[in-house]
C-alpha positions in Angstrom: 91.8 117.1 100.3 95.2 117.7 99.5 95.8 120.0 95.8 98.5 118.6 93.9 101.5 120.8 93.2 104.9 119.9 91.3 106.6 121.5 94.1 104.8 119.9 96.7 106.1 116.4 98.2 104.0 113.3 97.7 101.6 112.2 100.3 102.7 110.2 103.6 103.6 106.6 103.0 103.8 107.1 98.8 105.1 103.5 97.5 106.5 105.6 94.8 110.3 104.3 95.8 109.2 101.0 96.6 107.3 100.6 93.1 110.4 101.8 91.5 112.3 99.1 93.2 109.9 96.0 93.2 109.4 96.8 88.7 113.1 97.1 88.4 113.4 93.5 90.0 110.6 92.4 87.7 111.8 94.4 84.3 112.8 91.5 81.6 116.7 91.0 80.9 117.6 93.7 79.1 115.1 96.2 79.3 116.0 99.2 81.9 114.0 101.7 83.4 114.5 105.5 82.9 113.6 108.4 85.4 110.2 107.7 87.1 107.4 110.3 88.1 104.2 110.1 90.2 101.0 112.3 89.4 98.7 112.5 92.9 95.2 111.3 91.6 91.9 111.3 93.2 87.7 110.1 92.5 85.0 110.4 94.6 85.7 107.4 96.2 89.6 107.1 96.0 92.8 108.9 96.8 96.0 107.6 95.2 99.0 108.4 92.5 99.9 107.4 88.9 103.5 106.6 88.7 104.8 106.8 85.5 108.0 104.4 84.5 109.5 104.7 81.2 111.5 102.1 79.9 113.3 100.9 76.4 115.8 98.0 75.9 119.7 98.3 77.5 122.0 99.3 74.4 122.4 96.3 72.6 119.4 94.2 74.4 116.4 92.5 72.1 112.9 94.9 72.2 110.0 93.2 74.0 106.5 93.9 73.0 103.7 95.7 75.4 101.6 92.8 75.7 104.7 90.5 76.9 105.8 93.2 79.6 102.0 93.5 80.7 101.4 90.1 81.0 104.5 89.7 83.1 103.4 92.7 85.2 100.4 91.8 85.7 101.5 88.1 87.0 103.4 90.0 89.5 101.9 90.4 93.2 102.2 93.6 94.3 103.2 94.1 98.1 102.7 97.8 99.1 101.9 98.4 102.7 98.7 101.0 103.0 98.1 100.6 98.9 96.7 98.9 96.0 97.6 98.4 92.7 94.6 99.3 91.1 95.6 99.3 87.3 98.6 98.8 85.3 99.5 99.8 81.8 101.9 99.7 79.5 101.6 102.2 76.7 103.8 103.2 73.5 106.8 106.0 74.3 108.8 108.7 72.4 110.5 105.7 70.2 109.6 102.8 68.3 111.4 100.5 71.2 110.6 102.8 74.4 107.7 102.1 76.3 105.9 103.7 79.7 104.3 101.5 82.6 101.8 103.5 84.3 100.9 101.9 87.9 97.8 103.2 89.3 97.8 102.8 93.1 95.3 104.2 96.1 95.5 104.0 99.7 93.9 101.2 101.2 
């Protein structure tokens, strides 16, 4: 098993970049997304990543709730060769109109 290190790069084939770009495609007018991370994650059974996406409304755009955005995210087929979107989440932020979409994927 591979130990999980800030400095160390993600895993072969990560869909980290590729998640980025399929949610900004999918992200309701107005809302942008801020600087993304990935955490590796593992179980007994699995081997994957939680990427982390914050996001809050463009400067001037309306607020959309977290059961609107998860709804729409959850519609949303995810394509990701060698991985599966396992979970999805969108959760509160650091403001009252920020909010973070947490993507749990593992490697097929």
């Amino acid at each position: 098993m591979i130990r999980w290190s800030p400095a160390a790069p993600a895993r072969p084939g990560c869909p980290h970049r590729r998640l980025f770009r399929l949610l900004a495609r999918e992200m309701p007018h107005g809302m942008t997304l801020g600087v993304s991370t990935l955490r590796p994650w593992a179980s007994a059974n699995f081997v994957g990543a939680r990427h982390l996406f914050p996001c809050s409304p463009a400067a001037g755009g309306i607020p959309i709730s977290r059961q609107t955005l998860l709804d729409r995210l959850s519609a949303v087929e995810w394509r990701l060769a060698g991985h599966i979107v396992a979970d999805i989440a969108v959760e509160p932020a650091n403001g009252a109109e920020e909010l973070r979409i947490e993507i749990l994927t593992v490697e097929d």
